[in-house]
N, CA and C of each residue as an Amber inpcrd file, in Angstrom:
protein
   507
  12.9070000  28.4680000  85.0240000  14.2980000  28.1070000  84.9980000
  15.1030000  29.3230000  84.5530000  16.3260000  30.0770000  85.4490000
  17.2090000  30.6400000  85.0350000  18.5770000  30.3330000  84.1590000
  18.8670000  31.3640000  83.1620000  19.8660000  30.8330000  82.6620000
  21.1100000  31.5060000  83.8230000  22.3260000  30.4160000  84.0710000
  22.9340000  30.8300000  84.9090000  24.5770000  30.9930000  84.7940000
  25.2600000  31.8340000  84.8060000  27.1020000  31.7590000  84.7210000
  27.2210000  31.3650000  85.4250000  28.0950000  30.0180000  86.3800000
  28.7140000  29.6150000  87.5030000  29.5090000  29.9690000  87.3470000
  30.8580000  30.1390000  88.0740000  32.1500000  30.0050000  88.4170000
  32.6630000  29.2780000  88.8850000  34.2450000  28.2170000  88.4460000
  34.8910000  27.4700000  89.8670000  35.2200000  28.4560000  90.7620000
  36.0840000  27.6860000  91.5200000  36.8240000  28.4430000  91.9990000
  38.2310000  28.9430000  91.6970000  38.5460000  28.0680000  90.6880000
  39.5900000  28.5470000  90.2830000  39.4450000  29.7380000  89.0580000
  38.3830000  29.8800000  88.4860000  37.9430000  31.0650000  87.7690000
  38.0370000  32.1230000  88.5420000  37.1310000  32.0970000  89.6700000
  36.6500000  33.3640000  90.5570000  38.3060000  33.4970000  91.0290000
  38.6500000  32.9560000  91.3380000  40.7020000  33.3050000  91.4370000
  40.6180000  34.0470000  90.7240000  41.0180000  34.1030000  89.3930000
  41.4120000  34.3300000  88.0700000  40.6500000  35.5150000  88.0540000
  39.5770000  35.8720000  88.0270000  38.8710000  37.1600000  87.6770000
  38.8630000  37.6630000  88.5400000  39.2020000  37.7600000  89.9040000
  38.9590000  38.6500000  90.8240000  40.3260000  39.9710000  91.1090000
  39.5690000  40.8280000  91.2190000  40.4980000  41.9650000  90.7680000
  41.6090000  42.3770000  91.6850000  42.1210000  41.2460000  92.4870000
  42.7450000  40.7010000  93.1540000  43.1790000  39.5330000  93.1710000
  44.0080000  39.1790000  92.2860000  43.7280000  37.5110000  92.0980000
  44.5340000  36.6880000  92.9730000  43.4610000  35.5540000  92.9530000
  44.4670000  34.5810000  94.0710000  44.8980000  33.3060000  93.2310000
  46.3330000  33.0290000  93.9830000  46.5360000  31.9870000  93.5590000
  45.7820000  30.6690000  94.1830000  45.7240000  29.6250000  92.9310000
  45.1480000  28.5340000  93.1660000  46.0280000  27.5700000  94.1550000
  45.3950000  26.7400000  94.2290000  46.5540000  25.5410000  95.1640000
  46.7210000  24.4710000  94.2730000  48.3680000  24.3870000  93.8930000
  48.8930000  23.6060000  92.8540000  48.1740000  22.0610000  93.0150000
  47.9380000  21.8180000  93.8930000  47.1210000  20.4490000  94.0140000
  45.9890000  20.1680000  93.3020000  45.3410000  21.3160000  92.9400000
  44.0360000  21.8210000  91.9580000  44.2640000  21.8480000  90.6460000
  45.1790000  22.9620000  90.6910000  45.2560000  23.4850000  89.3190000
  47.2370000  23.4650000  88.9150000  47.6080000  22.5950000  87.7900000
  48.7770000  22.8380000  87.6930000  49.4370000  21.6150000  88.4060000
  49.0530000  21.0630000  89.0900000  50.1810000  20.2950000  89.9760000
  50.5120000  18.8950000  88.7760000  51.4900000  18.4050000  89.2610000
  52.1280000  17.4360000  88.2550000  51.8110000  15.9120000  88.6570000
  51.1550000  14.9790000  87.9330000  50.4900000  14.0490000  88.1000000
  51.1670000  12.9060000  87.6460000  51.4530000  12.6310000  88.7900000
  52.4680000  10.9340000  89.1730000  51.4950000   9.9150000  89.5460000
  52.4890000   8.8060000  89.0720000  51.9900000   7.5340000  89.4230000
  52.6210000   6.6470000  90.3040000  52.1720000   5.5610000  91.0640000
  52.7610000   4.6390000  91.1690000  52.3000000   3.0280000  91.1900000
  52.4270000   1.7110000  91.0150000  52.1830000   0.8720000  91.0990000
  53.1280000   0.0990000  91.9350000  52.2170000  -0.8010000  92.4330000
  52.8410000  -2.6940000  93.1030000  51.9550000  -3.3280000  93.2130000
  52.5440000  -4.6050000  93.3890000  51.5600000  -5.6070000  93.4380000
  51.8750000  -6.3660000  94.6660000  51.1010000  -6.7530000  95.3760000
  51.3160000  -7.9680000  96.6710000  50.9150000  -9.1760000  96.6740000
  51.5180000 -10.1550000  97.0960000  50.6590000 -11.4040000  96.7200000
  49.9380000 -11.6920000  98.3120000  48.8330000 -12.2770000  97.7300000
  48.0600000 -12.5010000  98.8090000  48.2290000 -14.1790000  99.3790000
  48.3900000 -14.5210000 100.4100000  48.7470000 -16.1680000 100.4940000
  47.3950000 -16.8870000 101.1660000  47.0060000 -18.4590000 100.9600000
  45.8440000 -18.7920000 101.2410000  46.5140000 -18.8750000 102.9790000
  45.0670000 -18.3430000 104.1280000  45.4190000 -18.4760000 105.5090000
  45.5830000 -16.9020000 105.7480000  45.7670000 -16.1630000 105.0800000
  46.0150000 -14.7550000 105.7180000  44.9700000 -14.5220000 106.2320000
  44.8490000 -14.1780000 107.9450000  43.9870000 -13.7520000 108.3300000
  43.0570000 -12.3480000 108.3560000  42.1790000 -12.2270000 108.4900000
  41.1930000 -11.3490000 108.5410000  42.2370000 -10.1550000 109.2710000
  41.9540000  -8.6050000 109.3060000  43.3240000  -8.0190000 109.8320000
  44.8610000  -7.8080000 109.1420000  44.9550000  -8.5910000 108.5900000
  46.3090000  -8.4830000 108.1690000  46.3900000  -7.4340000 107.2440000
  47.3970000  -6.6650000 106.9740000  47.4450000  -5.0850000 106.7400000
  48.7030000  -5.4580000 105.2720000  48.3550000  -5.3070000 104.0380000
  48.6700000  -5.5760000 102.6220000  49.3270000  -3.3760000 102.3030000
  50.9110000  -3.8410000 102.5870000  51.2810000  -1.9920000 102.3690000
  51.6650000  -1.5340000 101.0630000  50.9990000  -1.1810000 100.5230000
  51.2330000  -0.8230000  98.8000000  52.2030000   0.3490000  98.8300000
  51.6860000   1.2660000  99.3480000  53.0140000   2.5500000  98.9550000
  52.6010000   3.9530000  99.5680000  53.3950000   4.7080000  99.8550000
  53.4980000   5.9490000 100.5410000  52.7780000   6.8460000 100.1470000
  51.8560000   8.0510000 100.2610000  51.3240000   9.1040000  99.9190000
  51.6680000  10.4470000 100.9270000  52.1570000  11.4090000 100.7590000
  52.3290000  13.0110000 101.6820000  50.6770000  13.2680000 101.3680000
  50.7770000  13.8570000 102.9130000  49.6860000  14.3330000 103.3290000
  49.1690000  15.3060000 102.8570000  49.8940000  16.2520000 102.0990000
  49.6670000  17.8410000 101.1320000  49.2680000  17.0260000  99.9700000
  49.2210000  15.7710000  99.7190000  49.1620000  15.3900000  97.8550000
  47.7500000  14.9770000  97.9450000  47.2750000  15.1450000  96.4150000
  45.7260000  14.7730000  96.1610000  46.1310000  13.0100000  95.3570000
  44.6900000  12.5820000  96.2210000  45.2710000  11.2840000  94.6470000
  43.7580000  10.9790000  93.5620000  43.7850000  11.1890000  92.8380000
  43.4670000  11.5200000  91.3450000  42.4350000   9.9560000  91.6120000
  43.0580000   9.0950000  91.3990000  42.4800000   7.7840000  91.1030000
  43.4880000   6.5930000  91.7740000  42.4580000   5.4020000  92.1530000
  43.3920000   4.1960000  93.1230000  42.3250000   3.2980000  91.7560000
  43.3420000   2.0650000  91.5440000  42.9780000   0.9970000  90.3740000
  43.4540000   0.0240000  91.1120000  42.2720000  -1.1980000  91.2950000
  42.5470000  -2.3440000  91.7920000  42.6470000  -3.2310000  90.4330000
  43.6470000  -4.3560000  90.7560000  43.6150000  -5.8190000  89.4780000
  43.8410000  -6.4130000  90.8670000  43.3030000  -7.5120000  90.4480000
  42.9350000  -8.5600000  91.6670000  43.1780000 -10.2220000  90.5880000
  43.6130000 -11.4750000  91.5210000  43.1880000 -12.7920000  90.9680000
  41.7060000 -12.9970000  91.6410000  41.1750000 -13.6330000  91.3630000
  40.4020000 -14.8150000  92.1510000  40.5350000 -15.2110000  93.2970000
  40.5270000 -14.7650000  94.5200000  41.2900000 -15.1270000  95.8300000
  40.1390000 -15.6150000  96.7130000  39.8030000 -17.1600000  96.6700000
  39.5900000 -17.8340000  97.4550000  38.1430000 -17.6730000  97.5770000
  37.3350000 -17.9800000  98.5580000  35.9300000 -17.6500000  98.6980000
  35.1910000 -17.1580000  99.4000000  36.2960000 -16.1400000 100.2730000
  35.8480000 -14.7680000 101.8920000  36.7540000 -14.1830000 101.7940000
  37.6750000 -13.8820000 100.7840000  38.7310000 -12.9570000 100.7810000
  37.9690000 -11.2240000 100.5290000  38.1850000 -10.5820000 101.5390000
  37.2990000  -9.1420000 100.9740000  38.5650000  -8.3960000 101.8840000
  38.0730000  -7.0750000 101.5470000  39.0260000  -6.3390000 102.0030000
  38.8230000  -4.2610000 101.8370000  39.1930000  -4.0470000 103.1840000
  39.4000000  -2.4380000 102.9640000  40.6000000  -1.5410000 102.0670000
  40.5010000  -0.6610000 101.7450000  41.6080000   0.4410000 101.2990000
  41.5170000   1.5410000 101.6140000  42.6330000   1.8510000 102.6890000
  42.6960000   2.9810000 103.5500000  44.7300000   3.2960000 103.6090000
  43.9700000   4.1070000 104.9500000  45.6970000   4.7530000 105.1760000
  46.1830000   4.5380000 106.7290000  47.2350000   4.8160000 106.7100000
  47.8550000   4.0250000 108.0420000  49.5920000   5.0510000 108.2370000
  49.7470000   5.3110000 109.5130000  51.1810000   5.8960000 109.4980000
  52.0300000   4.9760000 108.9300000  52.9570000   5.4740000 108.4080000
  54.2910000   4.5640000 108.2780000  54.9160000   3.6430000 109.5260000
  55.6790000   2.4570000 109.1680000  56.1930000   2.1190000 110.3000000
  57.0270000   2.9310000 111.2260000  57.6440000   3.4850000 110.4950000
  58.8560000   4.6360000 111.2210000  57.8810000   5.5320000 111.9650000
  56.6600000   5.4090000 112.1240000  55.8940000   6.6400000 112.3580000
  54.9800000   5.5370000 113.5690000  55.4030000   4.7590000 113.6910000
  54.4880000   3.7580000 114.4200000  53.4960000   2.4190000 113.8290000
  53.1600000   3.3990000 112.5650000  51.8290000   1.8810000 111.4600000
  50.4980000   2.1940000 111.8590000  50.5810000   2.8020000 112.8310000
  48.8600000   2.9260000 113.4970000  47.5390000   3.1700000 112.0720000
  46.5430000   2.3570000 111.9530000  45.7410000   2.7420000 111.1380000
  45.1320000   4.4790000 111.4100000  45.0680000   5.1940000 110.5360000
  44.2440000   6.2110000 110.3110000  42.7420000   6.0730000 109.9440000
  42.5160000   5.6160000 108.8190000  41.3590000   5.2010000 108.4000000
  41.2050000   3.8830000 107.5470000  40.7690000   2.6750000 108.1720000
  41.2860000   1.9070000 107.1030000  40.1890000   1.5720000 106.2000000
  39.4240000   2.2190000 106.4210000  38.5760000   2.2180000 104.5430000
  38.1760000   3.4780000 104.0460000  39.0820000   4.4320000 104.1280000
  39.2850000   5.6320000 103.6520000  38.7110000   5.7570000 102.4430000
  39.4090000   4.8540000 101.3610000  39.3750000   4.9610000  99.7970000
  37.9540000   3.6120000  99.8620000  38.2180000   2.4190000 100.0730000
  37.3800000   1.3490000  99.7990000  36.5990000   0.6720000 100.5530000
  35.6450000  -0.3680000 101.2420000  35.2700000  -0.7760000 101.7830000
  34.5750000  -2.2280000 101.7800000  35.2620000  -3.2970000 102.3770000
  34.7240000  -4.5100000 101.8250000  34.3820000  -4.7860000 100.3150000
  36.0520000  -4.6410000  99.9120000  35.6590000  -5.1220000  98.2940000
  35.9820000  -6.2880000  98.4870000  35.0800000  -6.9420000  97.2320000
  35.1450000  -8.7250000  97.0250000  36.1550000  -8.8650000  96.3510000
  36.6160000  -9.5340000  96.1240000  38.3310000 -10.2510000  95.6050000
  38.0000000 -11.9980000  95.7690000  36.6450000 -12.2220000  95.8240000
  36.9650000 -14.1760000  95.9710000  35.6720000 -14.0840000  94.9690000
  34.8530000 -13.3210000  94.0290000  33.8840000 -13.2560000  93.3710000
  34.2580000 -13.4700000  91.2280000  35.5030000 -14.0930000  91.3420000
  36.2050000 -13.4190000  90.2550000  37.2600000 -12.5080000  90.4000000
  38.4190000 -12.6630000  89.0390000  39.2550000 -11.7010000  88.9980000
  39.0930000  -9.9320000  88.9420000  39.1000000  -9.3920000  89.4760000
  38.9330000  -7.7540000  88.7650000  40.2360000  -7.1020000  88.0630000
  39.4570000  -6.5170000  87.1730000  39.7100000  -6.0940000  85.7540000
  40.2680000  -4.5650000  86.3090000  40.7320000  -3.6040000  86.4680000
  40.8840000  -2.2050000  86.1880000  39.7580000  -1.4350000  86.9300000
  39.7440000  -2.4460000  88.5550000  38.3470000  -1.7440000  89.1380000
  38.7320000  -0.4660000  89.6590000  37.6880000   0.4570000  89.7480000
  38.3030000   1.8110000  90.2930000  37.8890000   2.1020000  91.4990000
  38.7710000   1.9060000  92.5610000  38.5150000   1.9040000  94.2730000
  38.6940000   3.2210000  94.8200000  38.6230000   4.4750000  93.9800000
  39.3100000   6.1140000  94.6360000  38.2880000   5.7650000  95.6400000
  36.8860000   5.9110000  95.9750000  36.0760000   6.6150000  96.6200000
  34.3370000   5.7240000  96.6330000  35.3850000   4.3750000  96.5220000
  33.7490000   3.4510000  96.3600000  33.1490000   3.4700000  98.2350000
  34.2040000   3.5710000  99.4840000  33.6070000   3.5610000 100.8320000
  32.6160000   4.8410000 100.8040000  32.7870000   5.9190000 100.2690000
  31.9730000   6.7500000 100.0480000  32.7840000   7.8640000 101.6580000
  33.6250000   7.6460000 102.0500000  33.9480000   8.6790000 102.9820000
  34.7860000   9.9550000 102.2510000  35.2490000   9.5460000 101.3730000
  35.1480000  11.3610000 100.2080000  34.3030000  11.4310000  99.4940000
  33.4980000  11.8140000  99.5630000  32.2720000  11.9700000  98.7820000
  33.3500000  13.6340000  97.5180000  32.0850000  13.6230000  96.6430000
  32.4780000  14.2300000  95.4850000  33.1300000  15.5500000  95.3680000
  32.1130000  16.5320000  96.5310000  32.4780000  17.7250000  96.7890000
  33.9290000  18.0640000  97.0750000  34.3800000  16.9220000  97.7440000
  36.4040000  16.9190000  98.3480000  37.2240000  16.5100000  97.9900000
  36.3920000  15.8700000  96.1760000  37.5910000  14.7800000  95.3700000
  38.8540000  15.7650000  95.2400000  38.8070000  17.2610000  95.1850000
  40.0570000  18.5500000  94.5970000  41.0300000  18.4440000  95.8020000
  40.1940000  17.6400000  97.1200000  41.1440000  18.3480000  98.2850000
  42.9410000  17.6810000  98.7190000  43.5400000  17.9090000  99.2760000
  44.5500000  17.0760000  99.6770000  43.9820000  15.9430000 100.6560000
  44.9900000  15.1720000 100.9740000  44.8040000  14.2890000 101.9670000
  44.2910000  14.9150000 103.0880000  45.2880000  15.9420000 103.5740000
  44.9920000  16.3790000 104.9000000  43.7590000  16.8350000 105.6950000
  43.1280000  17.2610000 104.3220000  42.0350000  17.9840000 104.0180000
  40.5550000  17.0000000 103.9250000  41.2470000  15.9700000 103.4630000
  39.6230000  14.8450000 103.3430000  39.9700000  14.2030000 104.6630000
  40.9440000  14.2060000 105.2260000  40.9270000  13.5700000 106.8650000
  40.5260000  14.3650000 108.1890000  39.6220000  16.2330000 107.2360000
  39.3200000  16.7170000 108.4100000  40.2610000  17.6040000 108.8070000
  41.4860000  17.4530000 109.0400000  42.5130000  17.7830000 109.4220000
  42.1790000  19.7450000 109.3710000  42.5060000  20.4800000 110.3210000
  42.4440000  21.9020000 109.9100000  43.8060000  22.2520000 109.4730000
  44.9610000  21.9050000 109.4530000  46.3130000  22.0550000 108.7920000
  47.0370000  21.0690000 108.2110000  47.6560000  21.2640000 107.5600000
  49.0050000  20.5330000 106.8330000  50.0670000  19.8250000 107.9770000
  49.2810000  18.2810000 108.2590000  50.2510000  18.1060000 109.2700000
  51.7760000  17.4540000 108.5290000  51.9830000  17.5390000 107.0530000
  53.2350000  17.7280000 106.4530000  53.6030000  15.8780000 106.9230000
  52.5400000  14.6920000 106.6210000  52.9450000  13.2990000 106.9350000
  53.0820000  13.0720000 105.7160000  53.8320000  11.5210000 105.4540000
  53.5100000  10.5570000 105.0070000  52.7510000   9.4020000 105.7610000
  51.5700000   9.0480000 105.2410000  50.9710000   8.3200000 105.0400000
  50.9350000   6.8970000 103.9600000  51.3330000   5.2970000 104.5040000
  51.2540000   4.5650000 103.6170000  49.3870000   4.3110000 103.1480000
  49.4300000   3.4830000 102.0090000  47.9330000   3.3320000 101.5760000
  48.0550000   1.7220000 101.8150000  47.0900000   1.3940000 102.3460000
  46.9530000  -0.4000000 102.4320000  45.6240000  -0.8690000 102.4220000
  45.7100000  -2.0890000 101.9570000  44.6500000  -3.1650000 102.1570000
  44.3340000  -3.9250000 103.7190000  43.3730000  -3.7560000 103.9640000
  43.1770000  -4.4730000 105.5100000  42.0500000  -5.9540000 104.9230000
  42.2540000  -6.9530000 105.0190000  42.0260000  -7.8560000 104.7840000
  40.5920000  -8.0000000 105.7040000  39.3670000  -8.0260000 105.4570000
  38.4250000  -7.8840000 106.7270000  37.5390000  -9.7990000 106.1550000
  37.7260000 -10.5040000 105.2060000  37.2720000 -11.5550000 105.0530000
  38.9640000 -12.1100000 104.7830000  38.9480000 -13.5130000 105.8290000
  40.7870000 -13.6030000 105.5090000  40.6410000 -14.3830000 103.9130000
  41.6320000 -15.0210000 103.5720000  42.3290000 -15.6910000 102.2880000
  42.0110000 -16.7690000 102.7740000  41.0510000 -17.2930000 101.6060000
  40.7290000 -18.6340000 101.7650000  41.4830000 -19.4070000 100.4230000
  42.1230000 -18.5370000  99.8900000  43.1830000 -18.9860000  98.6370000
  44.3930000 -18.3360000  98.6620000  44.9920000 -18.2010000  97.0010000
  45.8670000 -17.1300000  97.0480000  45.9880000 -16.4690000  95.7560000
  46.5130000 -15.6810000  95.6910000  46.6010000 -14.4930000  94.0790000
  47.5600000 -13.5020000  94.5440000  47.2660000 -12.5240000  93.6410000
  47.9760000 -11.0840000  93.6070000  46.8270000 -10.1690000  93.4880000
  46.8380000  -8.8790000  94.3150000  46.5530000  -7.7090000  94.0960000
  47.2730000  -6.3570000  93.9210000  47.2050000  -6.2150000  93.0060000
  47.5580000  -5.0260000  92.1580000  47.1080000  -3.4800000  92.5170000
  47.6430000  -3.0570000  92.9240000  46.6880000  -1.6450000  93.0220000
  47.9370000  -0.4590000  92.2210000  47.4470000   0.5610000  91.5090000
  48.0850000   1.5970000  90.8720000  47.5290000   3.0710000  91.6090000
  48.1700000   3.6390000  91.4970000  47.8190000   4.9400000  91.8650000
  48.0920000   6.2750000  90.9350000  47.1590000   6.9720000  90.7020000
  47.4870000   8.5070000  90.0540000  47.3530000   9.3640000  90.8910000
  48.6710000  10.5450000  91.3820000  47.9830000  11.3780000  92.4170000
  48.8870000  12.1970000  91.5020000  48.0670000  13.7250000  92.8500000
  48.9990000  14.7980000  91.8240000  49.9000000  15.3230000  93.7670000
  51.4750000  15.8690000  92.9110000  51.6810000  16.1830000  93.9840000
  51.8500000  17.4290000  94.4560000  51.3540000  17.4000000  95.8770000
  50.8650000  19.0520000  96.4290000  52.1040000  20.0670000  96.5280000
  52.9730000  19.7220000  96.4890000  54.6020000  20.6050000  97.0610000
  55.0870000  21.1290000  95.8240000
């Protein structure tokens, strides 16, 4: 076994005898929140698209927090992203962040949905949006974040989701 110095990358910035700047999304950027809540009604079908709130495509988001009621007994559901209406609505990815979470198993408490679908895996948690969608540039969107309902409402409640992102601009 070697003993070993790593570097981030934001070090190797920093020491290189040339230094580069970091990307404020990394290092420095200013870390906002937002919350809402939607109510979910018993009968919502499977499909139906739950729009929590806007994200730019340059911004990282830190952490997504679900609170959930008790909703019924096939209520499950994705968390992904989708254009804005003004932009058309078209889904992008709709289990980007989550994938078939239960919501009729019990209430959830402060569950943490950033990256349970597993399509950002760990290595790209630093990146922007644009950047975990593949994307080779800054296509400079907003993007809303939503729930896609994939087991419908066999009851009804509220889901809660909060967001911490940092923003890229």
């Amino acid at each position: 076994m070697a003993v070993v110095n790593t570097k981030s990358t934001q070090i190797t910035n920093r020491d290189a005898a040339i230094q580069t700047l970091n990307k404020q999304v990394n290092s420095g950027g200013r870390l906002r929140s937002k919350v809402d809540t939607i109510p979910v009604a018993s009968g919502d079908s499977a499909a139906s698209v739950l729009r929590f709130f806007d994200i730019k495509s340059g911004d990282r988001v830190d952490e997504l927090i679900m609170d959930s009621d008790d909703i019924g007994t096939t209520t499950t559901y994705d968390l992904g992203l989708y254009r804005t209406a003004a932009d058309g609505g078209a889904v992008v990815d709709a289990d980007f962040f989550a994938s078939a979470v239960v919501v009729n198993a019990g209430a959830l408490a402060h569950q943490h949905v950033t990256r349970e679908s597993g399509v950002v895996d760990i290595i790209n948690k630093g990146k922007a949006i644009w950047e975990q969608l593949g994307l080779t540039v800054d296509p400079r969107l907003v993007y809303d974040i939503c729930a896609t309902l994939v087991g419908a409402a066999d009851g009804a409640g509220d889901l809660t989701l909060a967001m911490k992102y940092v923003d890229g601009n």
